[in-house]
C-alpha positions as CSV (number, residue, x, y, z in Angstrom):
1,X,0.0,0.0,0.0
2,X,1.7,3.5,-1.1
3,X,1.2,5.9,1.7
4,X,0.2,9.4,0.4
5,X,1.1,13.0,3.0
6,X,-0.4,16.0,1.3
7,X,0.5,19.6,2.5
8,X,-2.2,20.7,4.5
9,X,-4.5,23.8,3.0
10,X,-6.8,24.5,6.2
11,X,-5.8,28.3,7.5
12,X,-3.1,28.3,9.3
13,X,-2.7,24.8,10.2
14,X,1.1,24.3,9.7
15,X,0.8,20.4,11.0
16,X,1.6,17.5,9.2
17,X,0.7,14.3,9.2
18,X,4.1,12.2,9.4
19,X,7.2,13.2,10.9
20,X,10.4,12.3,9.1
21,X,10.9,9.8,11.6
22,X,7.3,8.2,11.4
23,X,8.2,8.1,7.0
24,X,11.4,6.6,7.6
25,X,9.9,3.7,9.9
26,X,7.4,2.6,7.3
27,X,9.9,2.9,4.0
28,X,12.0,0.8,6.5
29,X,9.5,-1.8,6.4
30,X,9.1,-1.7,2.6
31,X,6.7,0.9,2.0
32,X,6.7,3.6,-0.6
33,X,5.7,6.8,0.7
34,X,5.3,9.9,-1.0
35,X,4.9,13.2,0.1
36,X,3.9,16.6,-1.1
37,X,6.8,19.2,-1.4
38,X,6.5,21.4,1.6
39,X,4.3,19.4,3.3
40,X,6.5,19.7,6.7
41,X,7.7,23.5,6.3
42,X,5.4,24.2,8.7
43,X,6.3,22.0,11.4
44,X,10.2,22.7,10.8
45,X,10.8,19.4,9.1
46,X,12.0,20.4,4.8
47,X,11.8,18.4,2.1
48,X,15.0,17.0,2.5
49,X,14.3,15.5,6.1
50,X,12.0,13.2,4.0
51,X,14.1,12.3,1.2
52,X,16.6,10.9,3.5
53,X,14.1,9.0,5.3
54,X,13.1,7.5,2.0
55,X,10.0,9.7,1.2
56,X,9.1,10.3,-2.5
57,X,8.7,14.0,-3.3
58,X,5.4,14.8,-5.1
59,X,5.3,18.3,-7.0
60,X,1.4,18.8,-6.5
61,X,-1.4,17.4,-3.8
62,X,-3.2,16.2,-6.8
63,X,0.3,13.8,-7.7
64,X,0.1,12.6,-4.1
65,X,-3.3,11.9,-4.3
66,X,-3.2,10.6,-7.4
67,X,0.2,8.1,-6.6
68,X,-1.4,6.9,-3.1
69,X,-3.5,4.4,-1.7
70,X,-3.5,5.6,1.8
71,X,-3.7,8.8,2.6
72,X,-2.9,10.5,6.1
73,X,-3.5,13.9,6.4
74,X,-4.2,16.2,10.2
75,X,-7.7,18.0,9.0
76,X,-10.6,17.1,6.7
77,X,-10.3,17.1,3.4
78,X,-10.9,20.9,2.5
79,X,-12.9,21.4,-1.0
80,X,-10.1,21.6,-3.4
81,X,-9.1,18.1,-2.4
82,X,-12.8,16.2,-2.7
83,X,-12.6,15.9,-6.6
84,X,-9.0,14.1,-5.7
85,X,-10.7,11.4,-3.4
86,X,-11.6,8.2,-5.0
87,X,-13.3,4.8,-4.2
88,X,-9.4,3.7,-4.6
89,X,-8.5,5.9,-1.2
90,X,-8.4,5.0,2.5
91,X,-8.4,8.5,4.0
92,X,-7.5,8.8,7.6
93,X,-7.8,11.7,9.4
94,X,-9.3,14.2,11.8
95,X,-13.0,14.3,10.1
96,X,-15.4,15.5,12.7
97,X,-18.1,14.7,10.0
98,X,-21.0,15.5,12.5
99,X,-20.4,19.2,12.1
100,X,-20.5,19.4,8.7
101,X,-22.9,17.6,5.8
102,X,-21.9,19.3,3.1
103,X,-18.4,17.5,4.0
104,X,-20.1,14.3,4.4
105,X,-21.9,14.2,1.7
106,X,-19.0,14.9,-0.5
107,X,-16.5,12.2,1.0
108,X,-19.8,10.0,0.4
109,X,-19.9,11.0,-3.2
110,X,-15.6,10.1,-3.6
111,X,-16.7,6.7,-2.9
112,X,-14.0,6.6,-0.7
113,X,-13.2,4.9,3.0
114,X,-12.8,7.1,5.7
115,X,-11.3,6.3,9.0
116,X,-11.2,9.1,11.6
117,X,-8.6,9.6,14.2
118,X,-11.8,10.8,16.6
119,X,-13.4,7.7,16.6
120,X,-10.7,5.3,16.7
121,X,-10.7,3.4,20.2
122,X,-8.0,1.5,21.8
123,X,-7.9,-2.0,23.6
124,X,-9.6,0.1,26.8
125,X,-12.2,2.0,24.5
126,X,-10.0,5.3,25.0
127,X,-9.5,7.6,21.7
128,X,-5.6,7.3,21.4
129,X,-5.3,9.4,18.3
130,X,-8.0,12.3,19.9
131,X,-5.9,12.5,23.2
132,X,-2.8,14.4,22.5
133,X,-4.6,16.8,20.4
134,X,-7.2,17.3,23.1
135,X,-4.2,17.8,25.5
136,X,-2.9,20.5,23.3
137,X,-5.9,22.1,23.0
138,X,-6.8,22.1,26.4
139,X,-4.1,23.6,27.3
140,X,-3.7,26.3,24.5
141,X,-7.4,27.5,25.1
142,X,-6.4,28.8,28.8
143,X,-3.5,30.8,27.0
144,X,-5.2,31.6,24.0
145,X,-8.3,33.4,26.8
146,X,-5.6,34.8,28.5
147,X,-4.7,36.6,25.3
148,X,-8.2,37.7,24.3
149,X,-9.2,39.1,27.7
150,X,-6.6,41.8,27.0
151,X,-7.8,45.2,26.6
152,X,-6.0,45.8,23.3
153,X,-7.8,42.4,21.6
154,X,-11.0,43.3,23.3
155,X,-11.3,42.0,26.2
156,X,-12.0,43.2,29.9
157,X,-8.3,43.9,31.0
158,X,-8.1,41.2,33.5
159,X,-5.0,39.6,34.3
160,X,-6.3,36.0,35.1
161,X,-3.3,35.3,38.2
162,X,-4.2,38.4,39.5
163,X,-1.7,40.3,41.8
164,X,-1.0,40.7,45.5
165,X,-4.2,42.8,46.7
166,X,-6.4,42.0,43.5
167,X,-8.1,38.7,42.8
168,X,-7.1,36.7,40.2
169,X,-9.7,36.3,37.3
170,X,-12.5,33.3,37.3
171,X,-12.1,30.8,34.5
172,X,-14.6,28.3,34.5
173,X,-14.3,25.4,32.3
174,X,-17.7,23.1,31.1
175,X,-16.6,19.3,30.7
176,X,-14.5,17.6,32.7
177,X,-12.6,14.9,30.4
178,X,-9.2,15.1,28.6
179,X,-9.5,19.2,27.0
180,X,-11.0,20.0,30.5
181,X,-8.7,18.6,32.7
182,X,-5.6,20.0,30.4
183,X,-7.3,23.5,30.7
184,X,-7.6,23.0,33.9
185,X,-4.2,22.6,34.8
186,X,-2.6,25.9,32.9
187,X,-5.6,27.8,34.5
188,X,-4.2,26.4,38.3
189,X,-1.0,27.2,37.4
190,X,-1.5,30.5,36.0
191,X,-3.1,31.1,39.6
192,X,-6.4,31.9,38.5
193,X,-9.6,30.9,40.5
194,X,-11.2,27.7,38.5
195,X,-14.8,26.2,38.6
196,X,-15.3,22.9,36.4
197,X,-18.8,21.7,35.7
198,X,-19.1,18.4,34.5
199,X,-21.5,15.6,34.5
200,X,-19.4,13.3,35.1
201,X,-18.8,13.1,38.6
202,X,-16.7,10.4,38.8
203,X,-14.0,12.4,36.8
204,X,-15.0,15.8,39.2
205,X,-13.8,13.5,42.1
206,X,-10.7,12.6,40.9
207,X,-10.3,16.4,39.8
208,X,-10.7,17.2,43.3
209,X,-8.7,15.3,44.8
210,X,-5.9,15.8,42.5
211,X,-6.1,19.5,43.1
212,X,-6.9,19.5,47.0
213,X,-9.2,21.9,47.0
214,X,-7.8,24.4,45.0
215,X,-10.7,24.1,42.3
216,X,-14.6,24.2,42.7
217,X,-15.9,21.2,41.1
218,X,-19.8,21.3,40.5
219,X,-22.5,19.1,38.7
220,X,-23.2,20.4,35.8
221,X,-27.0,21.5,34.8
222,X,-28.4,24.4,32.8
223,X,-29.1,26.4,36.4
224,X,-26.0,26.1,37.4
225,X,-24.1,27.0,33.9
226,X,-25.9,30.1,34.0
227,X,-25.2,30.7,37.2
228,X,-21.1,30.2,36.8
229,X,-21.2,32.3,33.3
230,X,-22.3,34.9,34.9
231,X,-19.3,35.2,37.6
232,X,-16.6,34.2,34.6
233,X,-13.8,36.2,33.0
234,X,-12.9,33.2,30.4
235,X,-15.0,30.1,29.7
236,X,-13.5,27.3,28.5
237,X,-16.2,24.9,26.3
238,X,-14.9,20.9,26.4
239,X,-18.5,19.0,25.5
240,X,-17.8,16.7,23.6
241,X,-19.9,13.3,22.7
242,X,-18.1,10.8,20.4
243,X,-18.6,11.1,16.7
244,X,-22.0,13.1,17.4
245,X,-22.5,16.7,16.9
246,X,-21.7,18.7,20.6
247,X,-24.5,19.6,22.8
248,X,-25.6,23.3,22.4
249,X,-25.6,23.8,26.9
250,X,-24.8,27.9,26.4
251,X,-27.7,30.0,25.3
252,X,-27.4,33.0,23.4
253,X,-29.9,34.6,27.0
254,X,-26.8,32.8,29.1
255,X,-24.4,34.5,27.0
256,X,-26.0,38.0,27.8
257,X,-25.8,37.8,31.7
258,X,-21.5,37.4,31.1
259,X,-19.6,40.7,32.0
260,X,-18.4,42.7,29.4
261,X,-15.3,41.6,27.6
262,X,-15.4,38.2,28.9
263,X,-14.3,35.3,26.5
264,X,-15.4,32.1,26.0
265,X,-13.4,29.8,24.4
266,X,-15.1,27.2,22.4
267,X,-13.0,24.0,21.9
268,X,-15.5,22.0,20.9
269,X,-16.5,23.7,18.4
270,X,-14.6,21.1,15.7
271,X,-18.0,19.3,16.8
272,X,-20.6,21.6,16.2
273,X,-19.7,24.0,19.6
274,X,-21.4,23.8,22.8
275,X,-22.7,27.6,23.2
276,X,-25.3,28.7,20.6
277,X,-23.5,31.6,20.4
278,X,-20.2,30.8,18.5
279,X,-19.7,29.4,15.3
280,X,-16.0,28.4,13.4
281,X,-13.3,30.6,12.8
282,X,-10.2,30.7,11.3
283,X,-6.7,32.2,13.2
284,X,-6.7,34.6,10.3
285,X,-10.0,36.1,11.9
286,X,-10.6,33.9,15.4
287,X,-12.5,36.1,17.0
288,X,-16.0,36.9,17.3
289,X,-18.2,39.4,19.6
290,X,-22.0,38.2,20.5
291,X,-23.9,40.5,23.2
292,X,-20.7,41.7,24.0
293,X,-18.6,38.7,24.9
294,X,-15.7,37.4,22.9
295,X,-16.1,34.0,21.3
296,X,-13.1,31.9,19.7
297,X,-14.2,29.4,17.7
298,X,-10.8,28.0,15.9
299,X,-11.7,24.0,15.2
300,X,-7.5,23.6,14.6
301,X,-6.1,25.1,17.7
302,X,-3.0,22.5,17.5
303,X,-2.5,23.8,14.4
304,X,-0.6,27.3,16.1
305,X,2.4,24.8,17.7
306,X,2.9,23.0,14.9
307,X,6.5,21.3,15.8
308,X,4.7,19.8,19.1
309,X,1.6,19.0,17.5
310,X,3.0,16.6,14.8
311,X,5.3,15.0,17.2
312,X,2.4,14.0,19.4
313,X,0.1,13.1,16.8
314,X,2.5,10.4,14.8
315,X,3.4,9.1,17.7
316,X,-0.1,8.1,18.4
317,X,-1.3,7.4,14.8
318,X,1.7,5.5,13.4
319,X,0.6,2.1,15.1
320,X,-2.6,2.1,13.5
321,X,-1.1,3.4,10.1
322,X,1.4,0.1,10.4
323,X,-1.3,-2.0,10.9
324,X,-3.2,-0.6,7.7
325,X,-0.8,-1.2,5.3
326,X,0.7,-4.5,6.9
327,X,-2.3,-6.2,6.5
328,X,-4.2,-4.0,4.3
329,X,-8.0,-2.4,5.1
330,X,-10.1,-5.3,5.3
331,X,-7.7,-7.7,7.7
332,X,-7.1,-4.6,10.0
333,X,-10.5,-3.5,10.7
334,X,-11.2,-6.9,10.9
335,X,-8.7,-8.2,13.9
336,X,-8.6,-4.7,15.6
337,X,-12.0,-3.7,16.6
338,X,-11.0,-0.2,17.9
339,X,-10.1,0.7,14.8
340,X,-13.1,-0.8,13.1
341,X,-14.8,1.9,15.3
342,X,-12.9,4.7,13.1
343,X,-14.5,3.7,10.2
344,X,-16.9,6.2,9.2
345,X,-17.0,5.8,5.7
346,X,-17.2,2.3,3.8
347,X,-16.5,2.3,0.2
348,X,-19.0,5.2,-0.3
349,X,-21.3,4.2,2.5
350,X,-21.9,5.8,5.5
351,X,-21.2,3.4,8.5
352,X,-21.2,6.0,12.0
353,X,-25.0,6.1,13.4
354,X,-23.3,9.6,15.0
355,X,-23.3,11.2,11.9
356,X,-26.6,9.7,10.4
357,X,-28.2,10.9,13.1
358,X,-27.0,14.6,12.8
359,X,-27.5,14.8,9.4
360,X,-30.5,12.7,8.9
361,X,-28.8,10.2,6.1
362,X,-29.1,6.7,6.0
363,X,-26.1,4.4,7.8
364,X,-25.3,1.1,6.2
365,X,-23.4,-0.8,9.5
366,X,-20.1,-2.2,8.6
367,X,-20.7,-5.6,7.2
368,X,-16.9,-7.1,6.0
């Protein structure tokens, strides 16, 4: 199976989806990957860290496309690349299909099979391949608000650590699982005062006592969301549901009770968002302002530290890539149920119930 790594064309997303070191462990094994010329500028990795890790250089995305069987990007196909998808590809990627039918439909048109990193589970039903994204966006949204909350971007002037004889600012972060917890942490350490709601209480116990009382922990319901918004200076948003579209749990009337210049930092947003208030943006233009609040709504945050970013993400993806083009599509999805789970696209069908259910088309299950 030829492995195919295109340049990325979202805005500003400057990952990629192989390191030089991930490429030079398949060619090792006898594979032939090719990779689009400047596909790893971004990341600090040029073309010749891939030649001499046996990558084949390809001139064009449509000659990578076109040479490929496999092919591994970061982010979902953007337009420009759908007329290059075939019934011949296995695309694996971030899709976050749920958000987006237009998308859907389109990949459903290619005849394609799509696999999605989100989606993909591990031996303990964990996302391996969402994780260290999650972890980098959990932790970039606390200094991304921190940014934002500055009077020259917008916001209300508040420091979040506050100083000696003013208290720090209040950042209260909705979810509790891996982008929560990650937010959470920079937000402690920042020294700001941190609420987390979460329904999830078995993850708000082991919050608290990882943090001995240094957070407010609080079951999460619509009373008491409105009630927290209203006290914030930055909201971080970390709903998320697997493979479905995020629940909407800030109203546009929640959003008017916030103080003036406060922020709220929508990470979930790649799914749909959880505040009714935001909607996707691009780090060209991130920003935002609805009943004067600021809203980020960036669906590639890990895109900004790209060097990181594609460290952590071959590191988790390159098993499963291995295993695709050892055994080809069929035997791994078949011995390796987790990533049978990734699947959300089979040879032009759609197989995820998730993203039938969001956008109302019909879902074929996986039948091998």
């Amino acid at each position: 199976m030829v492995i195919g790594v295109p340049k990325e064309i979202k805005d500003h997303e400057f990952r990629v989806a192989l390191t030089p070191q991930g490429v030079a462990e398949l060619c090792g094994r006898g594979h032939r990957v090719v990779v689009q010329q400047g596909a790893g500028e971004g990341s600090g990795f040029d073309d010749q860290a891939y030649q001499q890790s046996g990558a084949v250089l390809m001139a064009t995305a449509e000659q990578t496309f076109g040479e490929a069987q496999l092919i591994v990007k970061v982010k979902e196909p953007q337009p420009q690349e759908w007329p290059m998808l075939s019934p011949n590809h296995v695309l694996f990627t971030y899709l976050h299909l749920a958000a987006s039918k237009t998308l859907t439909e389109s990949l459903l048109k290619s005849g394609c099979t799509a696999i999605a990193y989100e989606t993909t589970e591990d031996r303990q039903g964990q996302f391996p391949l969402l994780r260290p994204m999650s972890e980098i966006a959990g932790r970039m949204s606390v200094q991304i608000g921190a940014h934002f909350l500055e009077k020259l971007q917008g916001g209300s002037g508040t420091l979040l650590g506050g100083v000696p004889g003013v208290p720090p600012g209040h950042v209260v972060v909705l979810g509790s699982g891996v982008v929560g917890s990650s937010a959470v942490s920079i937000a402690v350490g920042m020294g700001a005062t941190v609420t987390v709601l979460s329904v999830d209480l078995w993850q708000l116990r082991a919050l608290d006592a990882h943090y001995q009382g240094r957070i407010v922990t609080v079951a999460s319901s619509q009373a008491m969301i409105q009630e927290y918004l209203r006290q914030a200076d930055l909201v971080i948003g970390s709903v998320y549901l697997p493979a479905a579209r995020t629940p909407r749990v800030i109203t546009r009337a929640m959003v008017s009770t916030m103080k003036p210049g406060s922020v709220i930092v929508d990470v979930s947003i790649d799914q749909g968002g959880c505040a009714e208030t935001t909607r996707p943006t691009t780090h060209t233009d991130p920003v935002v302002v609805v009943e004067g609040v600021l809203h980020y709504g960036v669906p590639n945050i890990p895109g900004i530290v790209p060097h990181t970013s594609t460290f952590a993400l071959t590191n988790a993806t390159l098993p499963f890539i291995v295993q695709l083009v050892e055994g080809g599509l069929e035997e791994a999805i078949s011995v390796n149920p987790g990533l049978r789970k990734g699947v959300n696209l089979f040879k032009g069908q759609l197989t995820c119930q998730a993203v039938g259910d969001a956008h109302g088309l019909v879902v074929k299950p996986l039948d091998l």
